[in-house]
C-alpha positions as CSV (number, residue, x, y, z in Angstrom):
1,X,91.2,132.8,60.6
2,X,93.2,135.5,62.7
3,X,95.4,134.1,65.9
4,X,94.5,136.4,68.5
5,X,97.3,137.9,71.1
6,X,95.9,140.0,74.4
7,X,99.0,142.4,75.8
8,X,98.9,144.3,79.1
9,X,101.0,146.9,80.4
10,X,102.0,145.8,84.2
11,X,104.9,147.9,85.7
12,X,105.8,146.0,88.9
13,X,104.6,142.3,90.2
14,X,102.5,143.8,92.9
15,X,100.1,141.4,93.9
16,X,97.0,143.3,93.4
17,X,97.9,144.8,89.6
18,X,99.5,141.4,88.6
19,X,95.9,139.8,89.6
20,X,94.0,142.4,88.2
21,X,96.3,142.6,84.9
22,X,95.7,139.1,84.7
23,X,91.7,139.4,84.7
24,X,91.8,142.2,81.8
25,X,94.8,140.6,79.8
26,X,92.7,136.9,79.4
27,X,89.1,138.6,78.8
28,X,89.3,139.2,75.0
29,X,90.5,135.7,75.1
30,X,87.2,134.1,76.4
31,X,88.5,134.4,80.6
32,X,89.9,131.6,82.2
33,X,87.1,129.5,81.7
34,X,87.5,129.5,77.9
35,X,90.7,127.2,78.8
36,X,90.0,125.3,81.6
37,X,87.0,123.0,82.7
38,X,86.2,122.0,86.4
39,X,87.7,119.0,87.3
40,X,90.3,118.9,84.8
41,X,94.0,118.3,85.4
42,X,96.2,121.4,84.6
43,X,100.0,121.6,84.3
44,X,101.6,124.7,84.9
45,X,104.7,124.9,83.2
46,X,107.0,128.2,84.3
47,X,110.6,128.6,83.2
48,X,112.9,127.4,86.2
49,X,116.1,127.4,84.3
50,X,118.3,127.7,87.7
51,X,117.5,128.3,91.1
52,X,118.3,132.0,90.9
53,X,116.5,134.8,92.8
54,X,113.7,136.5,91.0
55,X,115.3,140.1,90.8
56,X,117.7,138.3,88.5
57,X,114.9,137.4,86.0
58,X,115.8,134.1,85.3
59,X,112.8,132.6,86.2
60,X,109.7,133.5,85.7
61,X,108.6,135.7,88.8
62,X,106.8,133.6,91.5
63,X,103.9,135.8,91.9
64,X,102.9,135.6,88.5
65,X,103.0,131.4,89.2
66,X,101.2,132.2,92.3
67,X,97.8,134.4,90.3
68,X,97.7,131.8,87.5
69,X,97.7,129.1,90.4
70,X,94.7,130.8,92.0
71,X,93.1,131.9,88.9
72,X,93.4,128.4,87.1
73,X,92.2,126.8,91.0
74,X,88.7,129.4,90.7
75,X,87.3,127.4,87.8
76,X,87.7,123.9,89.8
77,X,90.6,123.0,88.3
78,X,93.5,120.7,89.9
79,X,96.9,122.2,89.3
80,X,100.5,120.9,89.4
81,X,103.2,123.1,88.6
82,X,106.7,121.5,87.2
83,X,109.4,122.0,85.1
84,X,112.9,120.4,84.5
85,X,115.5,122.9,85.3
86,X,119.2,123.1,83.0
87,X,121.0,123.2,86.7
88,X,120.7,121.6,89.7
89,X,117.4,119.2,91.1
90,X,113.8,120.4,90.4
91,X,112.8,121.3,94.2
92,X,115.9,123.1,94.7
93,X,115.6,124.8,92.2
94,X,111.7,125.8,92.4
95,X,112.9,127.0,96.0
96,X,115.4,129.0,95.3
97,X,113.2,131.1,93.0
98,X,110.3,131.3,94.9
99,X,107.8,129.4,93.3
100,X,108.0,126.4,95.6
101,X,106.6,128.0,98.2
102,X,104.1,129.6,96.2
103,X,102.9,126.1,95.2
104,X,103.0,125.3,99.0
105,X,100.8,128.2,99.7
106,X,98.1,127.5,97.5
107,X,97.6,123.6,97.8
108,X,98.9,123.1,93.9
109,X,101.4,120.2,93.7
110,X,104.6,120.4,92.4
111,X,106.0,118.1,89.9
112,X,109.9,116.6,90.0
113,X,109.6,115.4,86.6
114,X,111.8,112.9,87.4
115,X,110.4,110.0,85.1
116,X,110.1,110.1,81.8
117,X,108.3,108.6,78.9
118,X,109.0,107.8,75.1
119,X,106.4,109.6,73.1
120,X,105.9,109.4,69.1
121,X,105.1,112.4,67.1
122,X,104.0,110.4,63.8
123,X,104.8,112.7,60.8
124,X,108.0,115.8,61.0
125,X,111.4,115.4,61.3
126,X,111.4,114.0,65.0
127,X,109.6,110.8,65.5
128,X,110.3,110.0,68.8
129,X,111.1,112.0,72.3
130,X,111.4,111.2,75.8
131,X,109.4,113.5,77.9
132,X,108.3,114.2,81.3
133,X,105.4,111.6,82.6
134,X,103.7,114.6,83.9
135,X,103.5,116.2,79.9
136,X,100.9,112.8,79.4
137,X,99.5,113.1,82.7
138,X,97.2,115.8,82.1
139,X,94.4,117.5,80.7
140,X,96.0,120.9,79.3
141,X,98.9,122.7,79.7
142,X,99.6,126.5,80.6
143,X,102.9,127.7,80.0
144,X,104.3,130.2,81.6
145,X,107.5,131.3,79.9
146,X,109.8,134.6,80.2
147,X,110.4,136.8,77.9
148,X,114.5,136.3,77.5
149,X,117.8,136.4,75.1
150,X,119.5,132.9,74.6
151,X,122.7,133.0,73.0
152,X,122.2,129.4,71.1
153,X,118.9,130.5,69.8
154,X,118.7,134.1,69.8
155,X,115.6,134.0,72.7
156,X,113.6,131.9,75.0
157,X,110.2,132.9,75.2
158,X,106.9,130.2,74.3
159,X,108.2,127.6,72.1
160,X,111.7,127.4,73.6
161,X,110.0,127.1,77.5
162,X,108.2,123.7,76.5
163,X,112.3,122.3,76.1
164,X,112.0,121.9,80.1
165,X,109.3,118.7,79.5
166,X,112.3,116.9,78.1
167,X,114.0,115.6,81.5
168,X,117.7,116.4,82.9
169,X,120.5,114.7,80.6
170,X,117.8,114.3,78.2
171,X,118.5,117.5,76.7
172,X,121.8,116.6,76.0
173,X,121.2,113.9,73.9
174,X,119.6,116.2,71.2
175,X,121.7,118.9,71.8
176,X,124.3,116.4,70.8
177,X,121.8,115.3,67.8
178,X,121.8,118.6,66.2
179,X,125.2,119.2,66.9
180,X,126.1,123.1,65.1
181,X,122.5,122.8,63.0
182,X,120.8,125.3,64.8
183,X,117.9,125.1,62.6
184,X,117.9,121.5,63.1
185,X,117.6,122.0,66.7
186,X,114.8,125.0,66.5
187,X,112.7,122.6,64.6
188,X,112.9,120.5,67.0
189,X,111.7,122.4,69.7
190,X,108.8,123.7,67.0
191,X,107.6,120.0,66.3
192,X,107.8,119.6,70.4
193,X,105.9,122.6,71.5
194,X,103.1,121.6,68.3
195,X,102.8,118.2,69.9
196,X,102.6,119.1,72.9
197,X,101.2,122.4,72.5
198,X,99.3,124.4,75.4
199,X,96.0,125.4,75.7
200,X,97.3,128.8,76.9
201,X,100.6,130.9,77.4
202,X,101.3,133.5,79.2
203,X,104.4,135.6,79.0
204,X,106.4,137.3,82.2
205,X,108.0,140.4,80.2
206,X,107.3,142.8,83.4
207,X,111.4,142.5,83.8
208,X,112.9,140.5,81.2
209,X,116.7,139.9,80.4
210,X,118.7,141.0,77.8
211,X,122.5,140.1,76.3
212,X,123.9,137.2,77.9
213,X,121.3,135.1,78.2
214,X,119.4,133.2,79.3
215,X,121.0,132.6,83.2
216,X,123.4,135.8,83.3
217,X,122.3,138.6,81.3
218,X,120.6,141.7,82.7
219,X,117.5,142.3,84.1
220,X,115.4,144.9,82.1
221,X,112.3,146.6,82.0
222,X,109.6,146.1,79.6
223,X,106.5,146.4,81.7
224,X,104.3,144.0,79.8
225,X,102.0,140.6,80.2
226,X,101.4,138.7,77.1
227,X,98.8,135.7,76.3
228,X,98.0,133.4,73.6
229,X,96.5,130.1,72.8
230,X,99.1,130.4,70.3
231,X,102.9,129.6,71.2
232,X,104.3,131.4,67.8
233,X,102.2,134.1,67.7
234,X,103.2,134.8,71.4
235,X,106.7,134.4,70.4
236,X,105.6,136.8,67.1
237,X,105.0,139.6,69.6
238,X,107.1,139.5,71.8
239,X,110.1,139.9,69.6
240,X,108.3,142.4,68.4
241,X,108.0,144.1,71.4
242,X,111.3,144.0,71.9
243,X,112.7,144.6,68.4
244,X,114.4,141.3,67.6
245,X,114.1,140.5,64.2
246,X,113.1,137.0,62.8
247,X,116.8,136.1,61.6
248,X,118.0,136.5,64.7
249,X,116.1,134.4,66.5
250,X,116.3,130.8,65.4
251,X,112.6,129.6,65.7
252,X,110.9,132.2,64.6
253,X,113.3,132.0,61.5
254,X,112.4,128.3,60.9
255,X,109.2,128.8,61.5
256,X,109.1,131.2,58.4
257,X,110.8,129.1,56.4
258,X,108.9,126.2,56.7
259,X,105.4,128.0,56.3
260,X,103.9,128.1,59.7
261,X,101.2,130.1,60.7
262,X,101.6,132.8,63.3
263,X,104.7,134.4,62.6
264,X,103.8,137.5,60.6
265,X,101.8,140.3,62.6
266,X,99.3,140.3,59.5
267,X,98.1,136.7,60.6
268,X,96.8,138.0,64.2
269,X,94.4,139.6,66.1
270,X,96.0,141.9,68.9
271,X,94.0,142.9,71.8
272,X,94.6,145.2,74.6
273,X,97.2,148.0,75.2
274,X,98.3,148.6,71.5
275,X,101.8,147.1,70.9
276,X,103.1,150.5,69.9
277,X,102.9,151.8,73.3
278,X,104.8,148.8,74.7
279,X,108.1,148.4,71.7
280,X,111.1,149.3,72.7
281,X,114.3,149.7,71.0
282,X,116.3,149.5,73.8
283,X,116.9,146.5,74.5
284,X,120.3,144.5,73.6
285,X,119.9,141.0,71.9
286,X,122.4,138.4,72.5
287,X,125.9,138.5,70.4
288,X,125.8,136.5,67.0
289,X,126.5,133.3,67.6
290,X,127.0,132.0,63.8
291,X,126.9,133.5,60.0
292,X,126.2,131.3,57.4
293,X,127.3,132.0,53.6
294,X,126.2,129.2,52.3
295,X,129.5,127.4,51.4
296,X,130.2,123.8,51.5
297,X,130.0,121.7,54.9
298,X,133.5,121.0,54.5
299,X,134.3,124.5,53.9
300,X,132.1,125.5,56.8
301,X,134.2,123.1,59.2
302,X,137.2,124.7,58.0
303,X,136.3,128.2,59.1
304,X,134.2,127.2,62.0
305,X,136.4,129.2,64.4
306,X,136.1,132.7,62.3
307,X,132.6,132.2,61.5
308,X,131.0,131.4,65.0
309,X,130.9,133.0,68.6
310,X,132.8,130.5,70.8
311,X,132.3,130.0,74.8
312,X,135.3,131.4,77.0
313,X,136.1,131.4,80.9
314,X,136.4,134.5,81.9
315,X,138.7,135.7,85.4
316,X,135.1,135.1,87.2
317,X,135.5,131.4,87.4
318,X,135.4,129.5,90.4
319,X,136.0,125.8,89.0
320,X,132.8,124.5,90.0
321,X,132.6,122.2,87.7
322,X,129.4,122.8,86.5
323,X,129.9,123.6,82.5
324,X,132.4,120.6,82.7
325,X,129.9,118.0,83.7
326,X,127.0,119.5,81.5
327,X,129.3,120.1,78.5
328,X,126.9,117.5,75.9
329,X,130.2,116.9,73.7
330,X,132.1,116.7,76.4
331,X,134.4,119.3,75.6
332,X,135.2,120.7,78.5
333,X,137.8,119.6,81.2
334,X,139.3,120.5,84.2
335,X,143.1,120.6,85.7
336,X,145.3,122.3,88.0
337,X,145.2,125.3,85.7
338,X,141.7,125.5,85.5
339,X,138.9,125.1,82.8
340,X,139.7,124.0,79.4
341,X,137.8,124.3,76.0
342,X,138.6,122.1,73.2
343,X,137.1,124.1,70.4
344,X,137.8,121.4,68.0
345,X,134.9,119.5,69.8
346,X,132.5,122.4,70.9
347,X,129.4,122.1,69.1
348,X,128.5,125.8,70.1
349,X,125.2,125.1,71.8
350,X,126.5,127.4,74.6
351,X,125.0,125.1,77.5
352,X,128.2,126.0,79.6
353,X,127.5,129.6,79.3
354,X,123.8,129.3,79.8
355,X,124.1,126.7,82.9
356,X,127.1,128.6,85.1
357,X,126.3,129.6,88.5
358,X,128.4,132.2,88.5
359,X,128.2,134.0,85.1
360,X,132.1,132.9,84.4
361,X,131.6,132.3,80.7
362,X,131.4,134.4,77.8
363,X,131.3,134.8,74.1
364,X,134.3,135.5,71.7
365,X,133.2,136.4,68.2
366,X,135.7,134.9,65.5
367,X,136.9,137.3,62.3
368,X,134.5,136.9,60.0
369,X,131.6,136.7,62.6
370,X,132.6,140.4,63.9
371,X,133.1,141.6,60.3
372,X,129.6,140.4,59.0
373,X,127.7,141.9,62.7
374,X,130.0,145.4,62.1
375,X,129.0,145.6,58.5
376,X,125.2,144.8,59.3
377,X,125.1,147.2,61.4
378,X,126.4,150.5,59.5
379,X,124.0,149.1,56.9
380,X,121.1,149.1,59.8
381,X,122.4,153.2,60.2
């Protein structure tokens, strides 16, 4: 049986065309009401990385929170919005952003997830999580991810938003778990967003963000809504859309490799305003973080520093502190001279980058990292 995708052009987050985008973009999917019951209880899950404004496109736009809200609220439903943000506490955040006082405005509640709860998955890799309360509490969930780079996993987008129902320092913990397996950590956030997977998704890509994401790269323009019952097929799309290939982005890649359904454009039904008409192959993925030619762990350790992307403080930095206290190795420390990196210690998961306020970290590609990228692409030509 196919997995069916709807996409919808949508230029601007106009009020009017984002509601009315909305209504065409669900109705080859059944409408609303071929998701949600009256009565039920609905989590809306957006991405509320940091509490940035929504011209930077970290977040997914509030108005888009706002018509999903409203539209979710039409069939009877009872709606709490929540995530659990990389930086800073949830209501802050949500403020910042924008979508707290959507929430306000339409008489949804908002969630701290502040509590969480140990949950077993039975069979995979990952038998046991700690997740929001809120994740349990509830009848379906609609995510509401943005269509971003990530510089650990290549993109954010539908599997990789469901990462926010693991609370705060949480996240650390398996960051620390996977360590430099970056497949190891994609699967887990595949085996997370199956178990806890939504009854709907729908994708901001009106202004997505491109290279140094997925807190300080650039807005761009795509001009798109996307929707699935599906996360990977969504996800499928999407780097479509964008022209991202499957190896570069880490759960898509796994996802191949261990057989899932939804990640070949074969397996699904599209619906709406063809694909064609919204690619584009402008848009700049994140650097190569990693290469991986197979050789020996020990091997692998060895060359770590030529054959990875490594985090560095650029003149921006302001010393706040922030990549230090969220580093999950702890690699990171501070002294009179400023911010220091032992990359002896770094596990490359890129939090520090992702997390600071003030975009003061970048990426330095090692040797053999540029090499294999340079020669890839004259091949590409």
């Amino acid at each position: 049986m196919s997995l069916s995708v709807s996409l919808q052009s949508l230029v601007d987050y106009d009020p009017r065309r984002v509601k009315e985008t909305l209504h065409c973009l669900l109705e080859p999917l059944g409408g609303i009401e071929n998701f949600v019951k009256p009565g039920q209880k609905v989590l809306i899950k957006p991405n509320l990385l940091a509490g940035k404004s929504p011209e930077k496109a970290v977040t997914t736009h509030p108005e888009i929170v706002r018509q999903v809200i409203l539209l979710v609220q039409s069939t009877g439903a009872v709606v709490t919005v929540g995530d659990s943000p990389g930086l800073g506490k949830p209501e802050s955040v949500a403020r910042k952003c924008g979508v707290y006082q959507v929430v306000e405005e339409t008489g949804a509640r908002f969630a701290d997830f502040e509590e969480s709860v140990p949950v077993k998955f039975g069979s995979g890799t990952f038998h046991r999580l700690e997740v929001a309360r809120e994740a349990l509490d509830t009848d379906i969930i609609i995510n509401l991810p943005k269509l971003k780079t990530h510089q650990m996993m290549g993109y954010t987008g539908a599997v990789k938003n469901l990462f926010g129902l693991v609370v705060g320092m949480r996240k650390v913990r398996l960051h620390l778990q996977a360590g430099t397996d970056k497949a190891f950590f994609a699967l887990m956030l595949l085996e997370l967003a199956e178990r806890f997977e939504p009854a709907l998704s729908i994708m901001d890509a009106v202004v997505g963000m491109e290279g140094n994401g997925p807190g300080n790269g650039d807005p761009v323009q795509i001009g798109a809504l996307l929707a699935s019952a599906h996360t990977l097929a969504l996800d499928t799309v999407a780097t479509t859309m964008v022209n991202l290939p499957g190896e570069r982005v880490w759960t898509q890649r796994v996802a191949i490799e261990t057989g899932r359904r939804g990640v070949s454009l074969a397996e699904l039904d599209l619906h709406g305003t063809p694909l064609g008409q919204l690619q584009t192959n402008r848009f700049r993925p994140a650097k190569i973080s990693d290469i991986n030619f197979g050789l020996p762990t020990p091997l692998k350790n060895l060359l770590k520093n030529t054959m990875t992307a490594q985090p560095e403080i650029n003149q921006e930095c302001l010393q706040c502190g922030h990549c230090v206290t969220h580093c999950p190795p702890q690699a990171m420390s501070m002294d009179e001279h400023g911010v220091r990196i032992d990359y002896g210690r770094c596990i490359r998961c890129f939090c520090c980058q992702e997390l600071c306020p003030h975009a003061a970290i970048t990426t330095r590609q090692g040797a053999l990292l540029r090499l294999s990228e340079f020669i890839h692409g004259r091949r590409k030509k």
